[in-house]
N, C-alpha and C positions, 0 to 999 in steps of 0.2 A: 439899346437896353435889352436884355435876354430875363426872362418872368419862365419859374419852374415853378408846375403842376405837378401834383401828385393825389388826387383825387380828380373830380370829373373836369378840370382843364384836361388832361390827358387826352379824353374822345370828346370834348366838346370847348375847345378854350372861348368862343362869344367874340371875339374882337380879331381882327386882319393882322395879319404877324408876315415876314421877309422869308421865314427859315424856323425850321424847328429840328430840334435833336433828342433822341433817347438817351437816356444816361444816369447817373446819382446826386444826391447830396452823401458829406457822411456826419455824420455824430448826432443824428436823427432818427427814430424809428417812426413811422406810420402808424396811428391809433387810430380805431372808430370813436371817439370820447367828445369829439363834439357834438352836440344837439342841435338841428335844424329844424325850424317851424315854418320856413318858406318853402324852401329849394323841393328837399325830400321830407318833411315833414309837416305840420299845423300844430297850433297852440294847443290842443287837445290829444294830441299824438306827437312828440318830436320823433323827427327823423333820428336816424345816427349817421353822421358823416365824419370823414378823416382830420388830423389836424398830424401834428409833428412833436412829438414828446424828446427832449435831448436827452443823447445815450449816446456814450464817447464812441462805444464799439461799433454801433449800428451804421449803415447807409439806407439811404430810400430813393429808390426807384422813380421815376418821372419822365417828363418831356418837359423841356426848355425849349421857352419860341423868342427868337428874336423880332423886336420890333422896332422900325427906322423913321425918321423924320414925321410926318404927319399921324403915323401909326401910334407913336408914343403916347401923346396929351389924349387921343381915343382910346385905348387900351387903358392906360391908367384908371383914365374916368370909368370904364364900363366896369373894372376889378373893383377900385373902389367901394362902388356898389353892391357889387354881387357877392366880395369875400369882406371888404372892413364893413360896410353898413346893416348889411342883412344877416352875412356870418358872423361879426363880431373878432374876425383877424387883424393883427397886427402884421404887418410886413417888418422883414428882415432880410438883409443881403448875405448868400452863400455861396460858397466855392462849389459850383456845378463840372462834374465831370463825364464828360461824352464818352457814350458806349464804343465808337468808332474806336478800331485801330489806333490810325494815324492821328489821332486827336494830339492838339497843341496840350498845352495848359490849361487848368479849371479856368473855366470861365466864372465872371462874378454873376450872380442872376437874383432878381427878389423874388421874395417867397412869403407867402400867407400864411402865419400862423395864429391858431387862437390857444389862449392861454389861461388854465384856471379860473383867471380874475377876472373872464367873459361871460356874463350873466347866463349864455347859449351853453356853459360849459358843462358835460355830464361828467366825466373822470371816467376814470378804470368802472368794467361788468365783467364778468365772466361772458366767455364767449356766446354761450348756450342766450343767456339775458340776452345780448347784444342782437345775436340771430333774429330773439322771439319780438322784440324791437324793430328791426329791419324789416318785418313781415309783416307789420301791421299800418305800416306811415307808408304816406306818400304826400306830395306837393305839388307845390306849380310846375316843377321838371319832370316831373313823374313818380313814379312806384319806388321806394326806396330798394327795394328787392334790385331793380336796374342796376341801382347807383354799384352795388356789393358788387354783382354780378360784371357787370363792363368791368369794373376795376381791377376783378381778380382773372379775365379774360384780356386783359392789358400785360397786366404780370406775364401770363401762362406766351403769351405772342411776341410779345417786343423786348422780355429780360428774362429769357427760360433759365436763365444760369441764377437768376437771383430769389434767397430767400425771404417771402415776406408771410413768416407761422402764421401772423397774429391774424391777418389777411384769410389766407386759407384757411385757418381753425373756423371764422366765422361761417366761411360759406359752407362747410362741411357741415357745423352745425345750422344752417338753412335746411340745405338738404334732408338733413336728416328727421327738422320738423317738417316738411313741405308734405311728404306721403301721409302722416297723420293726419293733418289736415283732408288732404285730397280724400281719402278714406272715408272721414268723417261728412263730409260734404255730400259723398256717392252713399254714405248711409242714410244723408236726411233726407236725399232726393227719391231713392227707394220708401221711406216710411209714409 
């Protein structure tokens, strides 16, 4: 069985896998639009973490891990959890295509999506929102700042040839608040 991440499966998949590959889906783009209250976020703060919006034209970027014999029913069960019980994801099987050259055929792979009708689900923000969001949550996995950051450092490293705007728009607008803040910080500690 081959399971494609495209949020923090990427640098952190939780469960023992055979093999893993860098590569795409396609007729999917990558959105920060779902709401996390555990992972990267609290009931009081959600996180924003990725989900997978369909768009004929687009692909998305990821890592595909194969996992064999006793790895499967573990794997499964730990995904379960961590993307359908706590995220609120439906899985779906996709045609996964490896960054490799020599690569055969897409391989089939499941995939975690969450979808509107997931209570977790926040929809479309402007990037700026979404940043000013990312900046203030954190959770049992950490700082959501991490989550953005690993993610768009994944892109920049392992798919330099691939676009992903929506991705970097955010983290630009991080940046671009982070100095305001830091500023204002270094002015309250001065007063």
């Amino acid at each position: 069985v081959w399971i494609f991440g495209y949020g923090s499966l990427v640098w952190r998949p939780g469960f023992e896998f055979t093999s893993r590959k860098v590569g795409f889906i396609r007729g999917y783009s990558r959105r920060f639009w779902q709401g996390d209250t555990f992972h990267r976020g609290s009931e009081r703060m959600p996180g924003r973490v990725v989900t997978l919006l369909e768009d004929c034209g687009a692909c998305t970027w990821g890592v595909a891990y194969e996992v064999r014999g006793e790895q499967i029913a573990a794997s499964l069960q730990y995904l379960n959890m961590r993307e359908a019980v706590l995220g609120g994801y439906d899985t779906k099987l996709v045609k996964f295509h490896p960054q490799e050259k020599d690569a055969e055929e897409p391989i089939l792979a499941l995939v975690y999506i969450a979808t509107p009708q997931n209570p977790s689900y926040l929809g479309p923000a402007s990037e700026e929102d979404i940043a000013a969001q990312i900046i203030v949550s954190s959770g049992c996995a950490g700082h959501n700042i991490e989550y953005l950051l690993r993610l768009a450092d994944f892109m920049r490293y392992f798919c330099p040839q691939a676009e992903d705007k929506h991705l970097f728009s955010i983290e630009e607008a991080l940046i671009s608040i982070l100095p305001c803040l830091y500023h204002t910080e270094e002015s309250l500690e001065e007063a």
